[in-house]
C-alpha angles and dihedrals in degrees: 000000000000114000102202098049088051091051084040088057103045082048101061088041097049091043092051104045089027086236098307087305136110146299086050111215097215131039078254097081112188097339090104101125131190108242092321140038105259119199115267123201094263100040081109102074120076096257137126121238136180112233138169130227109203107198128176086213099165127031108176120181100359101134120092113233136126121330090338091089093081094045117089126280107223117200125182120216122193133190124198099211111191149141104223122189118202128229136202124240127209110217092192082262094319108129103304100257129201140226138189117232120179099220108219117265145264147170091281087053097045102055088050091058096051079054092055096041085058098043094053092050085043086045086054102056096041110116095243118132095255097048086043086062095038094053098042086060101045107031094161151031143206097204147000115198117180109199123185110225128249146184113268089226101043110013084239105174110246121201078258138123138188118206115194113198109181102190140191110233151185120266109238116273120265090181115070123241132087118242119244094250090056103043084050102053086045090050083060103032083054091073080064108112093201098040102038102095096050086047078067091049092049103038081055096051095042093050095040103099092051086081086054126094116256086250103069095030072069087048086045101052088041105034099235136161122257086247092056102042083057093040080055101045112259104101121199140226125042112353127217113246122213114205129246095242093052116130134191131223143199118255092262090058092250117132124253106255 
């Protein structure tokens, strides 16, 4: 597990449905899902609907080992941008089921679609506490590709995009405490009914290290042994403490001055 690109991930989607709440910040409304299109109250009626898939599809150099800490971590970010339409299913009077189909496209459709494209990179750089976190870990990228969608067979062309975004992000804390950015954007995502219980997992993970000795949040960030965190002076396992009262002395016992 990677703790920032999990936080990453729930940041793009929070900042683009605003936690499920209005004003909504893209035509989408709240049909923004996390890694798959969930059902929403009113699925079930013959309609067609613009929605959003956010995937972390693509996490290069994210573990911390060795000399690898100082190269780039590389996360891939990809929005599934479509207007899906839904269509009834007669189960020969089973229970009516229902399926998603993506139309093909047109001018109408696509123009939709460049509206919606702006409005998620507008949605990203926003200042909100979600694009704030998201931002702060990955403040950077090597590439954005937007792709139209298309049939496998034919190449027809669907009311669908795909939005590649190749970032530049953050290794996963060792030490132990949580940025600013990040703790803000998990104070608010925590009123999140759906999303409250895993605040706390997270919260947990990412604090963890802070209980270790400085010595094997060192073994931790550069995957040593035991033997070679204590060959390179940081040595593991319980510290001593001075206390804050101590004072030192000369060798004859006398007090500094």
């Amino acid at each position: 597990m990677s703790l920032n690109r999990t936080i990453a991930r729930l940041a793009v989607v929070s900042a683009l449905n605003n936690y499920m709440q209005q004003p909504w910040p893209t035509l989408a409304g709240p049909n923004i899902f996390d890694s798959k299109i969930e059902p929403v109250e009113d699925m079930k009626t013959d309609r067609a609907f613009p929605c959003c898939v956010v995937y972390t599809d693509y996490d290069k150099d994210h573990w911390n080992k060795g000399a690898k800490v100082h190269a780039e971590r590389l996360l891939t970010v990809t929005l599934e941008l479509l207007v899906v339409q839904t269509e009834r299913m007669d189960n020969n009077g089973d229970e009516i089921a229902y399926k998603l189909e993506c139309p093909t496209t047109d001018s109408e459709i696509e123009t939709s679609l460049d509206l919606f494209e702006v409005q998620i990179f507008r949605a990203l750089a926003a200042g909100t506490e979600a694009s704030d976190a998201f931002n702060y870990l990955c403040p950077s990228y090597f590439n954005v590709i937007s792709r139209r969608g298309a049939t496998v067979e034919g190449g027809q062309r669907l009311a669908a995009r795909q939005i590649t975004m190749e970032l530049k992000a953050l290794r996963d804390p060792v030490a132990g405490t949580i940025p600013p950015e990040v703790a803000r954007f998990l104070d608010r995502l925590e009123q999140h009914d759906d999303y409250r219980q895993r605040v706390d997992d997270l919260r947990t993970l990412l604090t963890a290290p802070a209980s270790t000795s400085p010595g094997d949040r060192v073994m931790l960030a550069l995957g040593w042994t035991r033997d070679m965190a204590d060959r390179m002076g940081a040595p593991t396992g319980p510290q001593v403490i001075l206390p804050a009262n101590l004072t030192y002395t000369y060798p004859t016992g006398s007090p500094p001055p």
